[in-house]
N, C-alpha and C positions, 0 to 999 in steps of 0.2 A: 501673454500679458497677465500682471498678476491681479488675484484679487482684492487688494489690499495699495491701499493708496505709500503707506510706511509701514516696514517691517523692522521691530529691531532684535536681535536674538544674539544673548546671551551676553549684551557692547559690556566690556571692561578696558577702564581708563586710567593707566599709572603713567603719573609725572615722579621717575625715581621712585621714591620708598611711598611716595604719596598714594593712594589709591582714590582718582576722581568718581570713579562709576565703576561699580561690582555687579556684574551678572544679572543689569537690566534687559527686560522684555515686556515689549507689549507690539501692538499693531494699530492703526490707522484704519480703516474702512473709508470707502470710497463714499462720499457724502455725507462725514461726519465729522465732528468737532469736537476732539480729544484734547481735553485740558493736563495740562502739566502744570503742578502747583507743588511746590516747599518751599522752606526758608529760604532766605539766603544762603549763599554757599553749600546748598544740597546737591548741585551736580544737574541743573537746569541748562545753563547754557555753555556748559562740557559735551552735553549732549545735544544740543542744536551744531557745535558745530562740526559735531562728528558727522552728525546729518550732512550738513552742508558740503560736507569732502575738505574742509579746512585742518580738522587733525586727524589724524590715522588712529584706529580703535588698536588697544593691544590686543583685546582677546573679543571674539564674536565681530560682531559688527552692524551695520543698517544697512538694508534696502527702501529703495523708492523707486514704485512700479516695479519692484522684483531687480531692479539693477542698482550693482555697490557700490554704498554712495561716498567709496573713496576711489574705486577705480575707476567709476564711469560718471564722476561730477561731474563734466564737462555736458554730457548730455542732460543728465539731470537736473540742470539749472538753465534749461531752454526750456522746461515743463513748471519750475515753481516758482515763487514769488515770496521773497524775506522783507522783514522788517525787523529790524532788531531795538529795542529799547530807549538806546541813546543813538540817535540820530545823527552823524556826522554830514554837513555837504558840501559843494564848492562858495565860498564864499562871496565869488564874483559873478556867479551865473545868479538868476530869479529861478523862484518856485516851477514858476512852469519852464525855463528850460532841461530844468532837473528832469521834471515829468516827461518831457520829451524825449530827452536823452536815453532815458530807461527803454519808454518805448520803442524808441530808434535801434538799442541794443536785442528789443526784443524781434525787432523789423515789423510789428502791428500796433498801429490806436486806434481806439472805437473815440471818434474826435468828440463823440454825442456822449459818451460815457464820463471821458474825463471833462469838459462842461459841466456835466451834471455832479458828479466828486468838488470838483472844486466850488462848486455853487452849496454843496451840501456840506459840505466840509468849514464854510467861510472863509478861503485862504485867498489873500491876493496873488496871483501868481505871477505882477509883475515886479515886486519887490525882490532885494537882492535877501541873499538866504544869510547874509552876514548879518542882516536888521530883524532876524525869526529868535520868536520866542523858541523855547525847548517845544513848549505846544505845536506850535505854526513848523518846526523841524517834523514832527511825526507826522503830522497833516499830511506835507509833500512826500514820505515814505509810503503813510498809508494811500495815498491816493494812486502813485505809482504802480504799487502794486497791483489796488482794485482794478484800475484800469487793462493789469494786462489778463491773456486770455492762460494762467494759468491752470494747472489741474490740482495743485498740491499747492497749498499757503502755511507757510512756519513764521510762524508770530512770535516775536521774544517778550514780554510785556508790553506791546503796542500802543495802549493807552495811556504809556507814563506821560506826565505832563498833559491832557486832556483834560476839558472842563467837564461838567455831567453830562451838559445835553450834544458835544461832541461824541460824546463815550454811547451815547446813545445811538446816533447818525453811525459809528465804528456797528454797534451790534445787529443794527438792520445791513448792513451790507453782509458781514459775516454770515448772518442767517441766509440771506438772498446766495450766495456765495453755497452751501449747503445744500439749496434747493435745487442747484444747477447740478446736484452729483459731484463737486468740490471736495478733498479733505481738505480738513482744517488742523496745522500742530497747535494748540493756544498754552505758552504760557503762560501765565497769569499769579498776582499775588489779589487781586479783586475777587472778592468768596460771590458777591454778586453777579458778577462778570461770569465768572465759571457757571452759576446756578442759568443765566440767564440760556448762556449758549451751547456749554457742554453736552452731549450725549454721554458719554464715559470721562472718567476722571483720572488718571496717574498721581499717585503722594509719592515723590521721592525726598529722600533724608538721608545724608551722610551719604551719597552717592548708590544707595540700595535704595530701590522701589518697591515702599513696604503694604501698597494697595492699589489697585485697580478695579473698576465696577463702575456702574452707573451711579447718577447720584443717587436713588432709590435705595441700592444695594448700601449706599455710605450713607445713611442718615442714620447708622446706628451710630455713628460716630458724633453726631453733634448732640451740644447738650445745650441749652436755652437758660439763660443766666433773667431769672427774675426779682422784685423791689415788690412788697405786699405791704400795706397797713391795713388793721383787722381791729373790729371795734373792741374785743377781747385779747389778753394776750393771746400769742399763738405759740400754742406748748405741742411738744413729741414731733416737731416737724423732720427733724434730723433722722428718727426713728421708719418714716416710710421710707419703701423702698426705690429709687431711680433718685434721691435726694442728697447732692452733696455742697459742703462749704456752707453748712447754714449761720451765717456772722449778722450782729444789729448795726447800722449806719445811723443815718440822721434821719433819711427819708424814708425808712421802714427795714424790715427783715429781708435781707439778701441773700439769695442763694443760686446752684443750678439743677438744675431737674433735666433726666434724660427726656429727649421729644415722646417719645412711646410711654411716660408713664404721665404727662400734664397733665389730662383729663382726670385721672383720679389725684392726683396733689391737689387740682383746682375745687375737686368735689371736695376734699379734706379743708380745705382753708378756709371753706365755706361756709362751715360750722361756726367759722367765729364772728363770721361778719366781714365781709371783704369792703372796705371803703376804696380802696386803690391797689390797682395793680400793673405793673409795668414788667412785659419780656421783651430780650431783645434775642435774638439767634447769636450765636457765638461767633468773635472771630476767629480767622485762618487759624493763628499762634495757638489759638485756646484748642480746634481742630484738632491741630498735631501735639500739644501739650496731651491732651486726653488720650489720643491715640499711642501715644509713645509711651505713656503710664500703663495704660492697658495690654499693651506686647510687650514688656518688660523693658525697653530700650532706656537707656540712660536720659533723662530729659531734662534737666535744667533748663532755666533760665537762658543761660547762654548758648546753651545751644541751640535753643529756638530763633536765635537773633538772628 
């Protein structure tokens, strides 16, 4: 049995001249929740569903539980549990006979479990799935899922379409999910989502995975975009060091400062009097914008899209 809930070692993915995924790796740990986050069109769910035994890797490939998850999908999908982003269902069955179905496929329901998902989740389950919001579509995925007695749960954005305090009820089960010795694949475009549940993180872009680590290890990467008014002007700010993009708006002096050097920018501003001051943490785009200036990678605008 292996020790590692997903292995993937060295997956490369050409559709013809196209190359989807170049000489990704990483692994899964058994009770952990490994986030997968890039842009759009980075090669996110090329590789779920290489995972899934749905395309054949051209070069390397993936294990789950140590068996390949294109020769031996079949068994491999009696152990996990998918949810994919956009939710498709029968349009004439209700929510709960979806739920049923799954579990009937899987031959086990905890009947107390899925009660308790659907009561925590707010889903009617005897409505037809034809009358479901995009929301109320993920709901019956994700609950599906929670319910069965999986080892392994691969997430493709699961919270799209979700309100807050939904997305909320989605992170305590996940956690709980964790606690049980569960891996978890998450990918995710939500930076809070990721912070919230991640143990380790994946950045892939342009089909190459250009970091892995905890978040701990990635907080060099982020950079905190702050708004100052100061009862003096505020002159040489550009001049410290971890300070970039120092531009005047309406509502004050804006700029971003690396996390590790705040403290002393906040000492420096100080001097002149701070009447106001507003940070907020960067988003994703801003992430990999910064990221990709700093490893030389071509980064555009567009290509962040």
């Amino acid at each position: 049995m292996s020790e590692f809930s997903l292995e993937v070692l060295n997956l490369t993915k050409k559709f013809g001249k196209l190359t989807a995924l170049s000489h990704v790796n990483f692994t899964v740990n058994k009770g952990e929740v490994f986030g997968y986050i890039g842009p759009n069109g980075a090669g996110k769910t090329t590789t779920i569903r290489v995972l899934l035994g749905i395309l054949k890797a051209t070069e390397g490939g993936a294990k789950v539980f140590g068996m390949d998850a294109w020769r031996d999908a079949v068994l491999i999908h009696k152990k996990i549990a998918y949810v994919p982003g956009d939710v498709n269902l029968w349009p004439n069955l209700t929510g709960g006979e979806v739920v049923d179905l799954f579990a009937g496929l899987r031959g086990t329901c905890d009947k107390d479990l899925r009660a308790r998902l659907i009561n925590d989740f707010e889903l009617d389950p005897t409505k037809k799935c034809r009358t479901y919001s995009k929301g109320n579509r993920q709901k019956v995925a994700l609950i599906a899922a929670f319910a069965s007695d999986a080892d392994l749960y691969i997430l493709d954005e699961p919270t799209s379409g979700l309100d807050p305090l939904m997305e909320q009820v989605f992170q305590a089960y996940v956690l709980g999910i964790k606690s049980r010795g569960k891996g978890v694949f998450l990918s995710s475009h939500i930076m809070s989502e990721v912070e919230r549940l991640c143990d380790r993180v994946g950045i892939i872009r342009n089909g190459e995975l250009v970091q892995v680590g905890t978040l701990d290890q990635l907080r060099h990467l982020t950079r905190y975009a702050m708004t100052v008014t100061t009862e003096r002007p505020l002159e040489g700010l550009e001049n410290l060091r971890g300070v970039y993009n120092v531009h005047q708006e309406q509502y004050g002096l804006c700029f971003h400062v690396d996390v590790d050097e705040m403290g002393t920018v906040v000492d420096y501003i100080n001097r002149f009097g701070i009447k106001k001051i507003d940070s907020s943490p960067p988003t994703l785009e801003e992430l990999f914008m910064q990221h990709y200036v700093e490893t030389g990678h071509n980064s555009t605008n567009e290509d962040a899209k």
